[in-house]
N, CA, C, O and CB atoms as a CASP TS submission, in Angstrom:
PFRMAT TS
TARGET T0000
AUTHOR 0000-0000-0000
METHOD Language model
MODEL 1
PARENT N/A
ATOM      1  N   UNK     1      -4.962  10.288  -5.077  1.00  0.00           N
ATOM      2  CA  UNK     1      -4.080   9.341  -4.439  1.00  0.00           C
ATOM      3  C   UNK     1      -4.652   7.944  -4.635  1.00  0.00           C
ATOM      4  O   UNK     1      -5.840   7.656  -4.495  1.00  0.00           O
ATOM      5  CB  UNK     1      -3.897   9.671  -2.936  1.00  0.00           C
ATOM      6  N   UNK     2      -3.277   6.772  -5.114  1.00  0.00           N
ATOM      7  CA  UNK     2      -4.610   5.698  -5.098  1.00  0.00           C
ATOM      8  C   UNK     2      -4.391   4.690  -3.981  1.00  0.00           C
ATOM      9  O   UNK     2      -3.487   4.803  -3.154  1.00  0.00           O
ATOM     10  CB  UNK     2      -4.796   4.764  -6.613  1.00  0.00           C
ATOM     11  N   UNK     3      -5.146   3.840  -4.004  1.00  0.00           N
ATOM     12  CA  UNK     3      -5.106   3.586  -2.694  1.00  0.00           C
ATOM     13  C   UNK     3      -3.847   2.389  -2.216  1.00  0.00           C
ATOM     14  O   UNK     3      -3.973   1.912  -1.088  1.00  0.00           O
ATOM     15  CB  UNK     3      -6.607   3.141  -2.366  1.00  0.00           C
ATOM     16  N   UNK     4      -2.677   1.930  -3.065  1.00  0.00           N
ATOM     17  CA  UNK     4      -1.440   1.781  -2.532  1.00  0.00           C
ATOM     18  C   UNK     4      -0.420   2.916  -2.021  1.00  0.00           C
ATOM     19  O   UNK     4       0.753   2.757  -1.684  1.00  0.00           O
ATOM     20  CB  UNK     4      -0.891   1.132  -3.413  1.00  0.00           C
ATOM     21  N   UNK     5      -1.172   4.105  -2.052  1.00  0.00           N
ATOM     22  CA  UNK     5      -0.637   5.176  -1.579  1.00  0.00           C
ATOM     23  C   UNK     5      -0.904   5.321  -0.388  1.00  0.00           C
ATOM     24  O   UNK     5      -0.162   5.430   0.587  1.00  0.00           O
ATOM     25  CB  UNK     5      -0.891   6.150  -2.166  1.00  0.00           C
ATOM     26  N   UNK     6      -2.341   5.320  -0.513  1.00  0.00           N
ATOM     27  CA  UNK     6      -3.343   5.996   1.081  1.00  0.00           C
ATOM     28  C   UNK     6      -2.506   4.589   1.710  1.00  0.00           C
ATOM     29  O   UNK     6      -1.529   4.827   2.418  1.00  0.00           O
ATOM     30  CB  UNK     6      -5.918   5.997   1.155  1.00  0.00           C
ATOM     31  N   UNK     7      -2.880   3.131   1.459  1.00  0.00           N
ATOM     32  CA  UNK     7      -2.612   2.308   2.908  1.00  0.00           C
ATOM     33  C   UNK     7      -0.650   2.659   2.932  1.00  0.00           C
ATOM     34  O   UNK     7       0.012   2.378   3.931  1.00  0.00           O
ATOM     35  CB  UNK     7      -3.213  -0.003   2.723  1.00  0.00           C
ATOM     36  N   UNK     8      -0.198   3.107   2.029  1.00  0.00           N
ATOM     37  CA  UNK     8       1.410   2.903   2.915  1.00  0.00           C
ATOM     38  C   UNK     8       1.691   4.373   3.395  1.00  0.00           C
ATOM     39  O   UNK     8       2.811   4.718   3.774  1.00  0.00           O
ATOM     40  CB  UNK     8       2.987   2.297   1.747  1.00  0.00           C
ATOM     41  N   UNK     9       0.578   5.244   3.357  1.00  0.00           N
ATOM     42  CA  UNK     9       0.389   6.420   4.239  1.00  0.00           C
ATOM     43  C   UNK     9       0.044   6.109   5.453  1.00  0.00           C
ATOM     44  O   UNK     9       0.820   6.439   6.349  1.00  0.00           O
ATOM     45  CB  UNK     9      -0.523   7.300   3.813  1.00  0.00           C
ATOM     46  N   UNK    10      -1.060   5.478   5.761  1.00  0.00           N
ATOM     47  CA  UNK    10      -1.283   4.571   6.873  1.00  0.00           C
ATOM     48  C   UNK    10      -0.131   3.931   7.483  1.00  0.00           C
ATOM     49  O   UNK    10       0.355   4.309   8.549  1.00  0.00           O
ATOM     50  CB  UNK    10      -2.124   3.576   6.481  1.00  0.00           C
ATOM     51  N   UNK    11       0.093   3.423   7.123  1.00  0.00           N
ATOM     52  CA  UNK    11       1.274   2.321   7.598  1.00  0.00           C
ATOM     53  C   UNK    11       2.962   3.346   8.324  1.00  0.00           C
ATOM     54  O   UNK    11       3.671   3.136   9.308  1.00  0.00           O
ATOM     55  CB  UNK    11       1.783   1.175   5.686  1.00  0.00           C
ATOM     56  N   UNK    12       2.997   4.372   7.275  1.00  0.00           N
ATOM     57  CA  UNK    12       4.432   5.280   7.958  1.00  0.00           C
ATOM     58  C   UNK    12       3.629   6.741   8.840  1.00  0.00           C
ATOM     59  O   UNK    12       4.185   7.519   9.615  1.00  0.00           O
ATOM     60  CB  UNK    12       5.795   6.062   6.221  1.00  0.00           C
ATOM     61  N   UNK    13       2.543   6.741   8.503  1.00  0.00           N
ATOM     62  CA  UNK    13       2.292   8.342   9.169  1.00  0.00           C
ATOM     63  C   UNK    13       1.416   8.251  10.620  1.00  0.00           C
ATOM     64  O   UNK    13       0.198   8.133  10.749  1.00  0.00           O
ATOM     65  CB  UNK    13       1.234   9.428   7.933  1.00  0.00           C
ATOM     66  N   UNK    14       2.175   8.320  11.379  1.00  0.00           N
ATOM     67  CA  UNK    14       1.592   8.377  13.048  1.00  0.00           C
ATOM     68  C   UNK    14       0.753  10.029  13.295  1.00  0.00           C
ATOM     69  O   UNK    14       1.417  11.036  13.539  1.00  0.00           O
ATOM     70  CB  UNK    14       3.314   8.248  14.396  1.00  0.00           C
ATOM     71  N   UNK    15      -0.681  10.048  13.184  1.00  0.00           N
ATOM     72  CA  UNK    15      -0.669  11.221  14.099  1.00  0.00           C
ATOM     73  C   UNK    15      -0.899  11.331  15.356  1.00  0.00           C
ATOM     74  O   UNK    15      -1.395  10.432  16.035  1.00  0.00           O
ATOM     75  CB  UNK    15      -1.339  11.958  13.781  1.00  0.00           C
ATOM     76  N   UNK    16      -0.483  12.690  15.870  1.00  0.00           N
ATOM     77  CA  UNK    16      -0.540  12.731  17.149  1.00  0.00           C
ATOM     78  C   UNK    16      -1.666  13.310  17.862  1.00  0.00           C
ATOM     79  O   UNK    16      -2.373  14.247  17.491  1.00  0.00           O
ATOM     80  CB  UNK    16       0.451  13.258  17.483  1.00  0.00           C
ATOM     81  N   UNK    17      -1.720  12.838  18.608  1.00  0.00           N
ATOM     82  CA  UNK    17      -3.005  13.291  19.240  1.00  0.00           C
ATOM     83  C   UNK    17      -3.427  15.094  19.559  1.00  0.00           C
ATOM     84  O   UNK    17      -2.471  15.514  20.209  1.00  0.00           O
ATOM     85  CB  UNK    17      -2.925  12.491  20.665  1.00  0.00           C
ATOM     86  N   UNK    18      -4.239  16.015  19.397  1.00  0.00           N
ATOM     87  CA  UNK    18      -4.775  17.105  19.061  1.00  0.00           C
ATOM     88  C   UNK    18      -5.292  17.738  20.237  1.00  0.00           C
ATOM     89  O   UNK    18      -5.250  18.947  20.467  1.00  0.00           O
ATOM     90  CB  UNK    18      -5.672  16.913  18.103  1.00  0.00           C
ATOM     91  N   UNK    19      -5.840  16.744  21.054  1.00  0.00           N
ATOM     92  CA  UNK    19      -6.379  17.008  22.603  1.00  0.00           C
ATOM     93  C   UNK    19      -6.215  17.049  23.859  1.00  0.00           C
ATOM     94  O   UNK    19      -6.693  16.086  24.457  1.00  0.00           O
ATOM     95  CB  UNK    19      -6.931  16.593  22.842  1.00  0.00           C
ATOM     96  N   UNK    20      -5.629  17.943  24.569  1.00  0.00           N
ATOM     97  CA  UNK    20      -5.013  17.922  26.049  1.00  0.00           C
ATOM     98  C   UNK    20      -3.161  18.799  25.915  1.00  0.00           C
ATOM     99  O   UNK    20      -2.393  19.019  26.851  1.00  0.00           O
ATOM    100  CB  UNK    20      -4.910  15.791  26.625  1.00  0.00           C
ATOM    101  N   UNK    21      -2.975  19.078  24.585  1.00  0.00           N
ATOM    102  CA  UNK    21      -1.284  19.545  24.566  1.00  0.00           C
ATOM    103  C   UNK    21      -1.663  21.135  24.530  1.00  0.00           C
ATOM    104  O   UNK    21      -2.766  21.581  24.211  1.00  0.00           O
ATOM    105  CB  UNK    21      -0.125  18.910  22.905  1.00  0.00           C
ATOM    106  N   UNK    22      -0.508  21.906  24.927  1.00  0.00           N
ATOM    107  CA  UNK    22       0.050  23.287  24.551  1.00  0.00           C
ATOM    108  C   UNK    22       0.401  23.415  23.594  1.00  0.00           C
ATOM    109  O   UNK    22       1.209  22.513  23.373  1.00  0.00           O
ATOM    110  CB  UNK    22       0.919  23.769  25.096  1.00  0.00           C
ATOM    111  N   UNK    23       0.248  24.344  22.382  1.00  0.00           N
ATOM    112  CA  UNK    23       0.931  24.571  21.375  1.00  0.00           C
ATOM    113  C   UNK    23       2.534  23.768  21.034  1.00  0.00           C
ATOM    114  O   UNK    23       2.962  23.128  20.074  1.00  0.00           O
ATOM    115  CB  UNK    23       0.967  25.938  21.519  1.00  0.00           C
ATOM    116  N   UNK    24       3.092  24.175  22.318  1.00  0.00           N
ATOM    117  CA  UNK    24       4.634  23.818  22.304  1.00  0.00           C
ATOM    118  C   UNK    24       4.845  22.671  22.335  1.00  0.00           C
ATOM    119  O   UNK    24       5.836  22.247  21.741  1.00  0.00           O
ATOM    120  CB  UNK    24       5.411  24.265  23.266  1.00  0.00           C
ATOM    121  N   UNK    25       4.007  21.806  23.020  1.00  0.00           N
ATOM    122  CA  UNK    25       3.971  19.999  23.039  1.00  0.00           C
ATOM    123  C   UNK    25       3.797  19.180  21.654  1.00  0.00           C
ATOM    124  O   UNK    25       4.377  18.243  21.105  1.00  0.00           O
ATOM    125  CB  UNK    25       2.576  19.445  23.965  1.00  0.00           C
ATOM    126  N   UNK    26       2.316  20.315  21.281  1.00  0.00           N
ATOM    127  CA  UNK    26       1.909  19.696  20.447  1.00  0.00           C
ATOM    128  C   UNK    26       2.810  19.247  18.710  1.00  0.00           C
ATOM    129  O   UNK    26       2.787  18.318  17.903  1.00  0.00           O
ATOM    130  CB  UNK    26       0.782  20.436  20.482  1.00  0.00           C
ATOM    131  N   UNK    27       3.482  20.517  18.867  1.00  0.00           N
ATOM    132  CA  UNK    27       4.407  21.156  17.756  1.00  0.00           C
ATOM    133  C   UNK    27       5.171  20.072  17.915  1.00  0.00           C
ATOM    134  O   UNK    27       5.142  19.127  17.127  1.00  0.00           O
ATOM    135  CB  UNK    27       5.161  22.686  17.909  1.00  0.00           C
ATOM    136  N   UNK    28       6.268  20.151  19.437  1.00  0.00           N
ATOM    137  CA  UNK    28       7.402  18.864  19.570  1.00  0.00           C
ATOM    138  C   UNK    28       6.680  17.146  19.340  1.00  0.00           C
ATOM    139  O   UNK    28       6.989  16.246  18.558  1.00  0.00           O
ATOM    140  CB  UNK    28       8.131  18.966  21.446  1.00  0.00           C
ATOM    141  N   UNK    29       5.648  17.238  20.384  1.00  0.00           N
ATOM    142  CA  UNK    29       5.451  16.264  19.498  1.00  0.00           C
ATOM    143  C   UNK    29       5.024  15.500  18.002  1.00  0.00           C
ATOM    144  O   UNK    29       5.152  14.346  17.594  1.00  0.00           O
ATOM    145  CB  UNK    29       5.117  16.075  19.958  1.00  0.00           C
ATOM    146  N   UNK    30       4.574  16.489  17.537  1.00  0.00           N
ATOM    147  CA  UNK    30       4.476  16.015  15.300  1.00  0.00           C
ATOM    148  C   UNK    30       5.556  15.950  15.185  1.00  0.00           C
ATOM    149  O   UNK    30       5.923  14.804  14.926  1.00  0.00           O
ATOM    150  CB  UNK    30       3.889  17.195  13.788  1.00  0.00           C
ATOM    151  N   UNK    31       6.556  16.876  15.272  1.00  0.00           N
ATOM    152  CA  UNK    31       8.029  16.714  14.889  1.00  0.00           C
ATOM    153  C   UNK    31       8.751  15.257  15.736  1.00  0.00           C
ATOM    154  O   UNK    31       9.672  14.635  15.207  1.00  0.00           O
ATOM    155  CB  UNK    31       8.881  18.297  15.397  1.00  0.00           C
ATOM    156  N   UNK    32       8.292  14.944  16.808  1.00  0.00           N
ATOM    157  CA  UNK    32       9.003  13.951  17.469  1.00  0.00           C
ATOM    158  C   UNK    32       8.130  12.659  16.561  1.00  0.00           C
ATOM    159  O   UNK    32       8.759  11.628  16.324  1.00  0.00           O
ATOM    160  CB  UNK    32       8.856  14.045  19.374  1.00  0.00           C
ATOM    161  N   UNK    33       6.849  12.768  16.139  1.00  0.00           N
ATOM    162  CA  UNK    33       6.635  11.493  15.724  1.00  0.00           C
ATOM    163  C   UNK    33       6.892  11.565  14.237  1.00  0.00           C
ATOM    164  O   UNK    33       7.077  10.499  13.649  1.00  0.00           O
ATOM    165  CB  UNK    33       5.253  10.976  16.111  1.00  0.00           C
ATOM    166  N   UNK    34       6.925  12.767  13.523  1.00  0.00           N
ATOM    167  CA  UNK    34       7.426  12.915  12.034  1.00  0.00           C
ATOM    168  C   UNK    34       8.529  11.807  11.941  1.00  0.00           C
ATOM    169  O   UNK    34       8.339  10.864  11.173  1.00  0.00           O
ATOM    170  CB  UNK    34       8.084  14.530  11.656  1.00  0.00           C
ATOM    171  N   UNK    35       9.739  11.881  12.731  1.00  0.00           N
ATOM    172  CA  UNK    35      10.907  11.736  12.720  1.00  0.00           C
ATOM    173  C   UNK    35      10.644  10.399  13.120  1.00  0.00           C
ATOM    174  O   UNK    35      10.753   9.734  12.090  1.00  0.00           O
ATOM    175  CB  UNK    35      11.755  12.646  13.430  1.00  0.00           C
ATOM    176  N   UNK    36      10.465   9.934  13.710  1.00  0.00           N
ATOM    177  CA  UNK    36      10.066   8.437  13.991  1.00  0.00           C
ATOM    178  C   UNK    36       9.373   7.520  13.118  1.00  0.00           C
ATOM    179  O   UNK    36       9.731   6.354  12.951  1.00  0.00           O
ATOM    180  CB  UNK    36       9.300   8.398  15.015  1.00  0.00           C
ATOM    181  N   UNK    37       8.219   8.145  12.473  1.00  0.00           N
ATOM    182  CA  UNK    37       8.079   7.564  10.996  1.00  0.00           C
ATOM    183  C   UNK    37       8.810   7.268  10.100  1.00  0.00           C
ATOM    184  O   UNK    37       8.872   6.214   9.468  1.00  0.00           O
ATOM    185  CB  UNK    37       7.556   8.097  10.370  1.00  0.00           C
ATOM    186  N   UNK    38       9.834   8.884   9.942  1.00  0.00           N
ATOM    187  CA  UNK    38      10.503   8.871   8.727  1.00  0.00           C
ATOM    188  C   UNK    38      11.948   7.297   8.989  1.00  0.00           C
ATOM    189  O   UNK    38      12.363   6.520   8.129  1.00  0.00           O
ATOM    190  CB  UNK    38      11.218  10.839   8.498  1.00  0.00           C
ATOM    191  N   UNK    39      12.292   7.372  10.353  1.00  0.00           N
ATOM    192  CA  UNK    39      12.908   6.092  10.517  1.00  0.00           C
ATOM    193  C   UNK    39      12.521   4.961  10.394  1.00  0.00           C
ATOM    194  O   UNK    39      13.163   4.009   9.951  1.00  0.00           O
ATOM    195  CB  UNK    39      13.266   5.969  11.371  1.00  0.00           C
ATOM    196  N   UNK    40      11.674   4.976  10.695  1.00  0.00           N
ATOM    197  CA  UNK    40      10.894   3.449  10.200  1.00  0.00           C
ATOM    198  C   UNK    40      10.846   3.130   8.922  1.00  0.00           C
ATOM    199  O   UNK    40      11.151   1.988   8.577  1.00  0.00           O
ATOM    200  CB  UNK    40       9.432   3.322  10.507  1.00  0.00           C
ATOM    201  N   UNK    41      10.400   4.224   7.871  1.00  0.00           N
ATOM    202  CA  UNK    41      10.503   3.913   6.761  1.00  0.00           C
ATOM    203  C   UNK    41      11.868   3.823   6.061  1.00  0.00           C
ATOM    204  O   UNK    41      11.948   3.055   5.102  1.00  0.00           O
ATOM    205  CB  UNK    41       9.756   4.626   6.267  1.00  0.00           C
ATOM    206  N   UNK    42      13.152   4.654   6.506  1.00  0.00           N
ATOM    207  CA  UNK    42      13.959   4.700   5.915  1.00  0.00           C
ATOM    208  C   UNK    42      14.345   3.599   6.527  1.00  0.00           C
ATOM    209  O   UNK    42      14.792   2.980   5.561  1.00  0.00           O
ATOM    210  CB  UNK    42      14.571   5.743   5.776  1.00  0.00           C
ATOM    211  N   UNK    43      14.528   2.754   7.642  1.00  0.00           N
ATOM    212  CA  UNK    43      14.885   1.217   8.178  1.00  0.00           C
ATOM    213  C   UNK    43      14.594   0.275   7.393  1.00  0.00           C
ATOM    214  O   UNK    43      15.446  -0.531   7.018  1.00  0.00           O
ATOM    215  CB  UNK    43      14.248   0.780   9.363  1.00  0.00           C
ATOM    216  N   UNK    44      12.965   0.217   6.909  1.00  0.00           N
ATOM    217  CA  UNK    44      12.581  -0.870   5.881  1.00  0.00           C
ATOM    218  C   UNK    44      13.165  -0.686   4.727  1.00  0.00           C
ATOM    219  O   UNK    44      13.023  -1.675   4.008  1.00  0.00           O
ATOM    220  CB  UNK    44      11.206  -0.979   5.594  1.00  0.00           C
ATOM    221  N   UNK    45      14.024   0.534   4.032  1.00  0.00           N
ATOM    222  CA  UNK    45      14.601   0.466   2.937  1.00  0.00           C
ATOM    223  C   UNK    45      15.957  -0.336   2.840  1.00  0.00           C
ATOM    224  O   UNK    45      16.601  -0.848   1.924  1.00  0.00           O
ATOM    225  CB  UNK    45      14.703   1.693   2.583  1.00  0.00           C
ATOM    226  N   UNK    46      16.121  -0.186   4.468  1.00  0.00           N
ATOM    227  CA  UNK    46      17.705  -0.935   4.292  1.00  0.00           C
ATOM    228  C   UNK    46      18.880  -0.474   5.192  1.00  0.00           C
ATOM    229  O   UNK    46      19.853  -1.123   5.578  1.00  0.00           O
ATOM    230  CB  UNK    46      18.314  -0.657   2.768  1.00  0.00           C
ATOM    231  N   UNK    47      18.609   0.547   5.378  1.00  0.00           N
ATOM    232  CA  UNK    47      19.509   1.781   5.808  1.00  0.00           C
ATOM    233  C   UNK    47      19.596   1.587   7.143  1.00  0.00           C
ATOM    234  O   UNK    47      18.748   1.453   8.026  1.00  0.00           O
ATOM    235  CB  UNK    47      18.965   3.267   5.494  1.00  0.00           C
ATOM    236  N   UNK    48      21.243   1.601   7.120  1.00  0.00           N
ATOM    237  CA  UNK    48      21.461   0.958   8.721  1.00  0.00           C
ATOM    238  C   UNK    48      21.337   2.050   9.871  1.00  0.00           C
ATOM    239  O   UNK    48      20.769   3.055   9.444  1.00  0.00           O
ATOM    240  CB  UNK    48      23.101   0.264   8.916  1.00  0.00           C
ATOM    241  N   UNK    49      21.617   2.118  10.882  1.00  0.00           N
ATOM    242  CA  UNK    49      21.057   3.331  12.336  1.00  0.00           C
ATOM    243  C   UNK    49      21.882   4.016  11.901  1.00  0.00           C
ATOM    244  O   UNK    49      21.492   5.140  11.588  1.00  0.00           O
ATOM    245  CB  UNK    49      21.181   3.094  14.204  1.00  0.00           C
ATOM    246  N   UNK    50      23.367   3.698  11.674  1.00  0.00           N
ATOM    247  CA  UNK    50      24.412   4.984  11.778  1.00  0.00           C
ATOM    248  C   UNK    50      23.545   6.209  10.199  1.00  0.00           C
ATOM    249  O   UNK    50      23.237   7.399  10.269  1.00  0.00           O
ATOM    250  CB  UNK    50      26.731   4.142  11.295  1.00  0.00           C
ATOM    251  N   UNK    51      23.427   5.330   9.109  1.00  0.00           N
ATOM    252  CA  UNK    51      23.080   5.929   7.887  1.00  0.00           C
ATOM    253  C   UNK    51      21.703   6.749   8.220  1.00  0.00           C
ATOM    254  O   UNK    51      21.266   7.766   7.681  1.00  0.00           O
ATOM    255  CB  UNK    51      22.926   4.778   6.700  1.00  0.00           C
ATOM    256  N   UNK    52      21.279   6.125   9.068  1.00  0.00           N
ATOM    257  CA  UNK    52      19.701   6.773   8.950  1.00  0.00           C
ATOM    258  C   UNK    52      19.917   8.329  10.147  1.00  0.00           C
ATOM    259  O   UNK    52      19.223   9.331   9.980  1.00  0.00           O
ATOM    260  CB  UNK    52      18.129   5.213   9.749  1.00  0.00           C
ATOM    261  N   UNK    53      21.025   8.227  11.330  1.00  0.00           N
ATOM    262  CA  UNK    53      21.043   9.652  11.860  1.00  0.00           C
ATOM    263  C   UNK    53      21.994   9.853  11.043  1.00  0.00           C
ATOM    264  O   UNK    53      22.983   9.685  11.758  1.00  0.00           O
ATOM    265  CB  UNK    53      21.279  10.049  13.392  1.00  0.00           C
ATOM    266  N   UNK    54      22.360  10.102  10.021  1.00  0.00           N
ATOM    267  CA  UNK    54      23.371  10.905   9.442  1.00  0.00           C
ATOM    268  C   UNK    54      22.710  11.543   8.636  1.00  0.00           C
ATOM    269  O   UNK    54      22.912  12.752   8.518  1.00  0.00           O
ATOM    270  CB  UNK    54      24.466  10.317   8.863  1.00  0.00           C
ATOM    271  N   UNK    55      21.852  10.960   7.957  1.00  0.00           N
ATOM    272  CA  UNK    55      20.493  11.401   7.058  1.00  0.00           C
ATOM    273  C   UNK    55      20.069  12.450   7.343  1.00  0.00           C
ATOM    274  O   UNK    55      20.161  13.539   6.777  1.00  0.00           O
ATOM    275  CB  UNK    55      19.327  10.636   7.115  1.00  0.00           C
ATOM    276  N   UNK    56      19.254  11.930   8.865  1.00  0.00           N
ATOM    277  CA  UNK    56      18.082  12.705   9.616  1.00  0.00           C
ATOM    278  C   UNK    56      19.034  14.548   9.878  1.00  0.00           C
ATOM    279  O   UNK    56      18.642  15.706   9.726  1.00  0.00           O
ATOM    280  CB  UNK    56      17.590  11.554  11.591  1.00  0.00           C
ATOM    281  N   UNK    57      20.334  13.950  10.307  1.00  0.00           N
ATOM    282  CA  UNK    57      21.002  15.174  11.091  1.00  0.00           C
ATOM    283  C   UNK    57      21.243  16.073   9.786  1.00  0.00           C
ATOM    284  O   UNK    57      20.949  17.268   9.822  1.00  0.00           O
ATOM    285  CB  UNK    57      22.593  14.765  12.063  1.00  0.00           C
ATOM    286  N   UNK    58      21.660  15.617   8.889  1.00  0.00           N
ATOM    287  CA  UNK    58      22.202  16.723   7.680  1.00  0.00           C
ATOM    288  C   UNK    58      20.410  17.211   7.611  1.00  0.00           C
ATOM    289  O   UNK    58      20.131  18.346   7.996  1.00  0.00           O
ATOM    290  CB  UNK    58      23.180  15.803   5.721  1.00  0.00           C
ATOM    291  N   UNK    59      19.686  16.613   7.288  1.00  0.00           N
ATOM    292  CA  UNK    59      18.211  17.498   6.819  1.00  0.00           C
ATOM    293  C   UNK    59      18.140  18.096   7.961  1.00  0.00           C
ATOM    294  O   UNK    59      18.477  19.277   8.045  1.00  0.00           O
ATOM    295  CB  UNK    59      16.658  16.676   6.412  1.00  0.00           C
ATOM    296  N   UNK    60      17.757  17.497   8.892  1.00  0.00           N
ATOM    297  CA  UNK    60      17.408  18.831  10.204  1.00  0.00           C
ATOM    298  C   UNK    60      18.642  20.135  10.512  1.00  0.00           C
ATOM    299  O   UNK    60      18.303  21.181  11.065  1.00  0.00           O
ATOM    300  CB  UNK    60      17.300  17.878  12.006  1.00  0.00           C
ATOM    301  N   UNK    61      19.598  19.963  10.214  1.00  0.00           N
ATOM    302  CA  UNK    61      21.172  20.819   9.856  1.00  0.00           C
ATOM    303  C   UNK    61      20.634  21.783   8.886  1.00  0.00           C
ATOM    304  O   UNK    61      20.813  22.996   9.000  1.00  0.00           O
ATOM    305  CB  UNK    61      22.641  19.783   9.024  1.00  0.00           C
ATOM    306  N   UNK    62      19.866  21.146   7.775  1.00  0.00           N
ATOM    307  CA  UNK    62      19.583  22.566   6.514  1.00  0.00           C
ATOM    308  C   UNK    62      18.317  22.897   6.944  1.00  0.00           C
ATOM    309  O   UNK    62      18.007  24.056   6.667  1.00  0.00           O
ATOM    310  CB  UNK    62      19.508  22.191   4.571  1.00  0.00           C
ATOM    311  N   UNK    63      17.650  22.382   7.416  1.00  0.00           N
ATOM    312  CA  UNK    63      16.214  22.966   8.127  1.00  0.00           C
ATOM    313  C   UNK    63      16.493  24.463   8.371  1.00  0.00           C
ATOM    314  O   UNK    63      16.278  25.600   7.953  1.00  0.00           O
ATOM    315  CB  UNK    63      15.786  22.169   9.746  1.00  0.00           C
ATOM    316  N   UNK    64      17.316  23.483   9.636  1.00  0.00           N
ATOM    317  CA  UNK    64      17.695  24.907  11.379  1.00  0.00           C
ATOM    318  C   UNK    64      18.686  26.126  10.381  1.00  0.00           C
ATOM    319  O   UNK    64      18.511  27.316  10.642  1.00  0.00           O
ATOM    320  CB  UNK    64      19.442  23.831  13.461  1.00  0.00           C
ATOM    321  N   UNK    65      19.724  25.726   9.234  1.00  0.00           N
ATOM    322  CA  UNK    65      20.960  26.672   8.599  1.00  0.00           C
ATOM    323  C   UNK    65      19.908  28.002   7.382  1.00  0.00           C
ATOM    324  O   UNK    65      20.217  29.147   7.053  1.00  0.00           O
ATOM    325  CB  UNK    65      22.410  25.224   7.358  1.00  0.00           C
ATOM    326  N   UNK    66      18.512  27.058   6.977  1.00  0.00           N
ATOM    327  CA  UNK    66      17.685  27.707   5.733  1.00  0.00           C
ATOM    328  C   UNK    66      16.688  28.827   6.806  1.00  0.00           C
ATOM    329  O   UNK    66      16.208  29.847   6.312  1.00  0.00           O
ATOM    330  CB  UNK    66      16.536  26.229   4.609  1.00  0.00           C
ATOM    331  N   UNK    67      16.499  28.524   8.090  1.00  0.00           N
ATOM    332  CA  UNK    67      15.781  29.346   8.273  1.00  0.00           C
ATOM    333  C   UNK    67      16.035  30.443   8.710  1.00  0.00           C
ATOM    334  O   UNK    67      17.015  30.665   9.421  1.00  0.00           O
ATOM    335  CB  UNK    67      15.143  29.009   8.720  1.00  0.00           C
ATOM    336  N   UNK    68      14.792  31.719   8.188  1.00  0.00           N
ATOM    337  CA  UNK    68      15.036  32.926   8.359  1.00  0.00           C
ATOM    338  C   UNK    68      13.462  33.213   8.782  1.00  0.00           C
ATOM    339  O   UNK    68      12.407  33.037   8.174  1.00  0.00           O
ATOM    340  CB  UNK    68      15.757  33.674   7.079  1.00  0.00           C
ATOM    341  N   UNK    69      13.902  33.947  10.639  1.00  0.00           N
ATOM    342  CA  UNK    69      12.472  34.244  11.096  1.00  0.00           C
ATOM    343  C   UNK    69      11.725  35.349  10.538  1.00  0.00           C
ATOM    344  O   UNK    69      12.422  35.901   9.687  1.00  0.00           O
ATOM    345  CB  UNK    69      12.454  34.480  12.449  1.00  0.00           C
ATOM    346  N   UNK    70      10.978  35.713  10.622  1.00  0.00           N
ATOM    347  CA  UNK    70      10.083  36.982  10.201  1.00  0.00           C
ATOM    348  C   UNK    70      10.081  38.409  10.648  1.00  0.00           C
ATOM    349  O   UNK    70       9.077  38.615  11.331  1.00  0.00           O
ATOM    350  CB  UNK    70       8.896  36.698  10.463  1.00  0.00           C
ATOM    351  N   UNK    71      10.616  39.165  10.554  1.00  0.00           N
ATOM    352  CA  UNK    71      10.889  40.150  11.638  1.00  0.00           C
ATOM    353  C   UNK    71       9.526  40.859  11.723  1.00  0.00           C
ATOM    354  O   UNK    71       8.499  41.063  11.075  1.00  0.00           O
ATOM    355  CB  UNK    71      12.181  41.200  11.313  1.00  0.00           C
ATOM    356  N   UNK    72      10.225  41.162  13.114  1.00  0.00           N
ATOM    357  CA  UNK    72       8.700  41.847  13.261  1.00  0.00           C
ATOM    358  C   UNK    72       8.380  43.417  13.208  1.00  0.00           C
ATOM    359  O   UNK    72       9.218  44.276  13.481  1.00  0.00           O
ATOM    360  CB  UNK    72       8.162  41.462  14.641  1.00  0.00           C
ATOM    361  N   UNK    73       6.927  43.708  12.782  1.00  0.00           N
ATOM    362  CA  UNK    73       6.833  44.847  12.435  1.00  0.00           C
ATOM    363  C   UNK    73       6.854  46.072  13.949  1.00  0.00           C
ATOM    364  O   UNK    73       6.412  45.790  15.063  1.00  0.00           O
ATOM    365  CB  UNK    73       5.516  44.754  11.500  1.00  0.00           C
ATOM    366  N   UNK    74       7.481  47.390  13.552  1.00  0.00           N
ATOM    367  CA  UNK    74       8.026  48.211  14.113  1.00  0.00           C
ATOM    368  C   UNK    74       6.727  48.375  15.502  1.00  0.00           C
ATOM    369  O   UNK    74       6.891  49.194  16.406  1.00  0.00           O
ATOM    370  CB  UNK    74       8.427  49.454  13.007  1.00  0.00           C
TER
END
């Protein structure tokens, strides 16, 4: 990676903190700050609010439509 990569990795990727959450927090929250990055960055491209949840909703739409859980063994 070179390093106009690493600093605008810096710049869009929030992590979240690792210490004091439940699994279930911890999970919602990466996904809650994933998504908050990914707006920020898609904002600085240009992309107005309505464009940017229409975006967000169709990908999270094929996320939730592609997945198939694991079944479990007998």
């Amino acid at each position: 990676m070179s390093n106009d990569e690493s600093s605008e990795h810096e710049m869009f990727v929030t992590e979240f903190p690792k210490k004091g959450f439940g699994i279930v927090d911890y999970l919602q929250g990466r996904v809650n700050f994933s998504i908050m990055d990914q707006m920020k960055l898609i904002h600085k491209s240009g992309m107005s609010t309505e464009e940017i949840k229409k975006t967000l909703i169709a990908s999270i739409t094929e996320i939730i439509d592609n997945f198939e859980p694991e079944s479990k063994s007998p």
